[in-house]
N, C-alpha and C positions, 0 to 999 in steps of 0.2 A: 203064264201070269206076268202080267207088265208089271215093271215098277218104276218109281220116277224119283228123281234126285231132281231139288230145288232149291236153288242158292242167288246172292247178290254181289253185286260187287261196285264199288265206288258210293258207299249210301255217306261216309265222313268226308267226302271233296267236295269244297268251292264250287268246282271245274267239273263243270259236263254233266251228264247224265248219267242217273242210276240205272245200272244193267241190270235185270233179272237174266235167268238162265235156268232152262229143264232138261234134262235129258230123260229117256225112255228106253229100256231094253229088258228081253226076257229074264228071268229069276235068274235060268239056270245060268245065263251067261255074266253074271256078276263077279263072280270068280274072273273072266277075263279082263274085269278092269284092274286088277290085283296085280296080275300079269305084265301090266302096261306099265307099273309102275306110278297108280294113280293115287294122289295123297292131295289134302289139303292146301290150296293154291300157296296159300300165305307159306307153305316151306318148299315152296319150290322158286329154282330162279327165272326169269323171264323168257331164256332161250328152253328149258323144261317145260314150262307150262306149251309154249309156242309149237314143239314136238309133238306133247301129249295130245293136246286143241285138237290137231290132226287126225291122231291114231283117233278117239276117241269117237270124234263124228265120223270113223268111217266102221266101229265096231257098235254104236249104240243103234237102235231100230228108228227113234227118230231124237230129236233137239229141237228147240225152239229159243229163240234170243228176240227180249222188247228191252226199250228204251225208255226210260222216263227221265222227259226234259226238264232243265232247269226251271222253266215257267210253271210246269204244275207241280212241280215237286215243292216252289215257293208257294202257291196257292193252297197245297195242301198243308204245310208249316204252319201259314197265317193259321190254319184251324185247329192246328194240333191235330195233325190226322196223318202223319206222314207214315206209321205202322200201320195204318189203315188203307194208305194209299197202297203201301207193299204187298199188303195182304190181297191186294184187287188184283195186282198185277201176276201177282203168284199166281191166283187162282184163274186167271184168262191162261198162261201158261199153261199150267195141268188139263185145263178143259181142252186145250189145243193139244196135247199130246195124251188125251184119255184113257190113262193109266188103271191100276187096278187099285194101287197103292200108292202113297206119294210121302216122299220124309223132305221136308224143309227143314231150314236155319229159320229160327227164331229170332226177329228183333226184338221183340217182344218178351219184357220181362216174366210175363204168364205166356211160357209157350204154347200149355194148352188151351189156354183162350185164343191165342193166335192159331192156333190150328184148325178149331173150330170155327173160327172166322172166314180161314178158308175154304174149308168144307163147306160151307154155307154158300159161300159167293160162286165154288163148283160143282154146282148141281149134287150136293153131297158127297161126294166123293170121298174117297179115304184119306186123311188127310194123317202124318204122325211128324208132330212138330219138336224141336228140339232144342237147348241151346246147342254151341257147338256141333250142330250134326254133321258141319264139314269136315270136323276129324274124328267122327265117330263113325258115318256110313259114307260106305267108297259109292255111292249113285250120289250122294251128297257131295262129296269132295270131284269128283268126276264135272259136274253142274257147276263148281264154285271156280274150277278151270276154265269151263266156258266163258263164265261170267266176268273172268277178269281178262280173259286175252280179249274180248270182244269190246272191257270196256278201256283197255292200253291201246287198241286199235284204234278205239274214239279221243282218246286221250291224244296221239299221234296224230291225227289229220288235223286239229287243230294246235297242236305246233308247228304243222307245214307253211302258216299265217300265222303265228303268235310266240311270242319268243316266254313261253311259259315252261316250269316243270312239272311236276307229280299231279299236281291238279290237288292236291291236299294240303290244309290250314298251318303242317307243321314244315311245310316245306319252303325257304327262306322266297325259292326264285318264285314260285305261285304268287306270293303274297307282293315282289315288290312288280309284278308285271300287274297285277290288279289295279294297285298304286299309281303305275306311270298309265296305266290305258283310263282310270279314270281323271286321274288331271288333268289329261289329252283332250279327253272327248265328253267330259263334264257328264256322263253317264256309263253304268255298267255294259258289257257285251253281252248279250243273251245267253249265251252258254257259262255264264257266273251266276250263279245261286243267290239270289240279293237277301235272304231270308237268313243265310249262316250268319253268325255274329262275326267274325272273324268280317266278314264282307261290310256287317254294317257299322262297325268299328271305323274301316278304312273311310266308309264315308263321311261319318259322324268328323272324324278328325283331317279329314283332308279337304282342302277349300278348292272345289273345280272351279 
């Protein structure tokens, strides 16, 4: 019996694209992520996650990592759709890794609507949606690993060109690299989210 752990990572940053993330492996080997030392990303540090990344894709049966760009992730904001947009993305994930069972992180204040929403968009699939299931089920915290080394790794190529940090609203260096790149160049860079308020604050008040 497969089962699948599905998580996000980057959905509060300015900067870059939301990562989904799934992984996929038998029941009984669930217990080996235990093993590995596998817990919810948010308490582990950068070089743990970076370890785990590894072991983890070379012990689960398959993964799958999508990217959602700043352009439709603003498109889908304009409609108020952006747990809906997540919910699409999830569910291409699961249907890519056609599990038997599947437990997501809930953005969604009804995670059982949200769950159902994905089950729906995969071909019905089992769908068992949660808040926190990144520290509740280790295929979930497992998934929530993936999802954030893969999106520090997107985070990192664009500081190989941009002198930005965290890529998030509370982080001092994010906010004033927005600031000097839109004064610069009298528009945002494509990989800024023009839809977070934090972004359209900077425009609203700064004169390019």
């Amino acid at each position: 019996m497969q089962i699948c752990g599905v998580d996000d990572a980057g959905r509060g940053s300015m900067v870059g694209p939301l990562v989904i993330a799934g992984i996929s492996l038998d029941k009984k080997n669930i217990r080996k992520l235990s093993s590995l030392g596998v817990k919810d990303s948010k308490k582990l540090t950068p070089k743990s996650r970076e370890d785990l990344y590894k072991k983890i894709i070379s012990l689960v049966d398959n993964y799958h990592v999508t990217k959602i760009s700043p352009k439709i992730i603003d498109s889908s904001v304009k409609k108020h759709e952006l747990n809906q947009l997540e919910a699409k993305y999830m569910a291409k994930v699961i249907s890519k890794l056609d599990p038997d069972t599947s437990f997501v992180d809930s953005c969604d204040v009804n995670p059982t609507r949200f769950g159902k929403e994905i089950s729906k968009l995969a071909c019905d699939k089992k769908v068992k949606s949660y808040h926190h299931a990144d520290s509740r089920f280790i295929v979930v915290s497992a998934a929530s690993i993936i999802a954030k080394v893969s999106r520090d790794k997107a985070i990192a190529r664009l500081r190989e060109t941009n002198d930005l940090g965290s890529g998030y609203p509370s982080d001092r260096k994010t906010i004033e690299f927005v600031k000097k790149y839109y004064q610069t160049h009298k528009i945002m860079p494509n990989f800024v989210r023009k839809s977070w308020k934090p972004t359209q604050k900077i425009m609203e008040k700064t004169n390019p």
